[in-house]
N, C-alpha and C positions, 0 to 999 in steps of 0.2 A: 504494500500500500504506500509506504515512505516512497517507496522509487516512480511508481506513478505520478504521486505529489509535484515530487521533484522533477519529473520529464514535463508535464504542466505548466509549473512556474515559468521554467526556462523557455517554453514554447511562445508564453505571455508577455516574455518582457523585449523591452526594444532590444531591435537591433540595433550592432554598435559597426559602425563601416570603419575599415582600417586605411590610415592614409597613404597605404600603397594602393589603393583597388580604387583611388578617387582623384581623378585629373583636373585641378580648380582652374577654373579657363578664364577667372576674370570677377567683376563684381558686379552688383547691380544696386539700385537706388527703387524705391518707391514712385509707382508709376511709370518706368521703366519699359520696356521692349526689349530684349539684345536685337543685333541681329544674327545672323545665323550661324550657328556656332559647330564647328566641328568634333562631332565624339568619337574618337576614333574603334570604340567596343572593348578597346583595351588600355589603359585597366579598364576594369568592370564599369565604373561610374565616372561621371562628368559632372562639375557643378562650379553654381554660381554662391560668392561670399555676399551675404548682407547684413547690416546693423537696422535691429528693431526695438523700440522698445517693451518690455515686459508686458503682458498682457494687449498688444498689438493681436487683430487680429487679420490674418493675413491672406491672398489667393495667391497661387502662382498655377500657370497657366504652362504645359509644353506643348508644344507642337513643331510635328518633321518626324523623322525616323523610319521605319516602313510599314508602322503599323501602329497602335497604342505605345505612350510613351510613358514608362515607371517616371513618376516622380514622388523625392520624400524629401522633408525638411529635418536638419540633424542640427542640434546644438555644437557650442563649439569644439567641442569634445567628438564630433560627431557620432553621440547618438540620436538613435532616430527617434523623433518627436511622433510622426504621422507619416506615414504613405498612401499612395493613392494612385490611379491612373490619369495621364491627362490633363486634370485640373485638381488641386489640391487647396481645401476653405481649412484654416487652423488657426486656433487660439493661442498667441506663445505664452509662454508659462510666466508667470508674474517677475517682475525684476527690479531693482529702483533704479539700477542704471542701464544704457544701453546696452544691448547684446549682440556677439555675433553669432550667427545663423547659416545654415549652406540649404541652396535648393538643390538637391542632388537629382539626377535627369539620366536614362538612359532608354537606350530602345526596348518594350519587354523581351523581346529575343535575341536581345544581346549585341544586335548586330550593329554597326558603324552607322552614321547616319549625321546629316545636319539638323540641328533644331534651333527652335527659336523661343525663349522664354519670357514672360512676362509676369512683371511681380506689382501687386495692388496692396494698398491695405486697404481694408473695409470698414465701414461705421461701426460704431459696435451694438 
């Protein structure tokens, strides 16, 4: 029963991306676009750095690739706060000072591809 537990927990809690598997291509601002950014499929992930404040709540938007596009947002530590396909709506975790953040992006099938991201914050 322990070990079930245990295989549970570990299934529930974020993932933590390692910064070899993640190529930072640049940063982005609020209300923002990139333009089209190349992901090469290797390492594993592609991402954009940004500064939000704590309880900001936020969209990012990819599009490109050759199909649906994995997007998740990771703290600075990169781990993963939320993931999603496509478009991702996330509340960031309270803070008194600003924070940095990665919108982490890649094709769901791994493969190479141009995308293009966009990052909102929304009313609350």
């Amino acid at each position: 029963m322990r070990s079930l537990l245990f295989v549970c927990a570990v299934y529930l809690s974020a993932a933590q991306f390692s910064p070899s598997d993640v190529m930072i291509l640049g940063d982005i601002d609020y209300g923002q676009t990139s333009s089209a950014l190349d992901c090469p499929g290797e390492p594993k992930y592609c991402a954009l750095v940004f500064n939000a404040s704590g309880g900001d709540k936020v969209q990012v938007t990819v599009t490109g690739g050759t199909g649906k596009a994995y997007i998740a947002l990771a703290d600075g530590t990169l781990k993963e706060l939320s993931s999603g396909s496509d478009k991702l709506v996330f509340a960031l975790p309270a803070s008194q000072e600003p924070v940095t953040y990665y919108a982490i992006f890649r094709d769901q099938g791994g493969k190479a591809g141009k995308f293009t991201v966009d990052l909102r914050k929304l009313p609350d």
